[in-house]
C-alpha positions as CSV (number, residue, x, y, z in Angstrom):
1,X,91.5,86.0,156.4
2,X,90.0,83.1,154.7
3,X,91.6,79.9,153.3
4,X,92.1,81.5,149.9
5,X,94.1,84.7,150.7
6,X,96.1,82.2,153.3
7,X,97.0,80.0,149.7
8,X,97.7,83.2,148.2
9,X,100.0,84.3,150.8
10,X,102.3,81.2,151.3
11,X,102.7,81.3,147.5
12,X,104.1,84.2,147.7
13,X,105.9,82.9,150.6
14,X,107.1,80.4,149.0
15,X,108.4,82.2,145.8
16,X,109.5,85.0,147.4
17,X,112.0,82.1,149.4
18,X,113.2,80.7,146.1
19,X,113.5,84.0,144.3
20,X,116.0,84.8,147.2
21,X,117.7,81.9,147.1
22,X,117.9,82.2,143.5
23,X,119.6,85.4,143.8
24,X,121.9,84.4,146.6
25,X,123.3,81.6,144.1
26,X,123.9,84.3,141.3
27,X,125.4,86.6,143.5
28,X,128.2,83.7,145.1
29,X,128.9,83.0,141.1
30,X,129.9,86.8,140.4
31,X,132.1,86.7,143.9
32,X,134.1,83.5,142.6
33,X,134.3,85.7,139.2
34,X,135.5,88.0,140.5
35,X,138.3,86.4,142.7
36,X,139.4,84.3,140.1
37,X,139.7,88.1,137.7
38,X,142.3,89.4,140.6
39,X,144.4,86.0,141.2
40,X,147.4,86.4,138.4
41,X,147.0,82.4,138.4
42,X,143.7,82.3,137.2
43,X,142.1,84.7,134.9
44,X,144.1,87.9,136.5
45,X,146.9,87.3,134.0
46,X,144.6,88.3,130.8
47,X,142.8,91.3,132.8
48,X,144.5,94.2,132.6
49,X,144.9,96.8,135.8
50,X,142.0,98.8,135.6
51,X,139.4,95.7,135.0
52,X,141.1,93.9,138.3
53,X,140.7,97.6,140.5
54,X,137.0,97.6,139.3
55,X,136.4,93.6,140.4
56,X,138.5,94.6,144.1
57,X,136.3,97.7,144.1
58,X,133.1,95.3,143.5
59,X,134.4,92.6,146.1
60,X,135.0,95.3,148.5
61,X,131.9,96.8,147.8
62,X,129.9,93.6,148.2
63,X,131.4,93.0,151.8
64,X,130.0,96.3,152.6
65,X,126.8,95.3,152.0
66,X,127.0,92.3,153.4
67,X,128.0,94.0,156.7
68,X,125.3,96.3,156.9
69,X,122.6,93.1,156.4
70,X,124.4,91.7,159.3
């Protein structure tokens, strides 16, 4: 592997790293969403029933997946 392809690499490396982090930022912004949809002192008063059971569905859903990463 010469000098160039190693460049090439950690660029990739190194976007690949923010792109994650990136995502990881989004996805914490949707969780607090999401809580603050379900608690009838924030935003849970103006959603009705069936848009709170999808966000506890997605909230349970997202500690799942964050189980099996584990």
């Amino acid at each position: 592997m010469d000098d160039k392809e190693r460049q090439t690499l950690r660029e990739h490396i190194i976007w690949l790293g923010t792109e994650l982090e990136r995502q990881r930022k989004l996805n914490q912004q949707h969780i607090v969403f999401l809580k603050r949809l379900l608690d009838p002192e924030d935003l849970g008063h103006a959603a009705s029933n069936e848009v709170r059971k999808i966000a506890y569905i997605l909230l349970i859903n997202n500690n799942i997946n964050e189980g099996n990463n584990e």
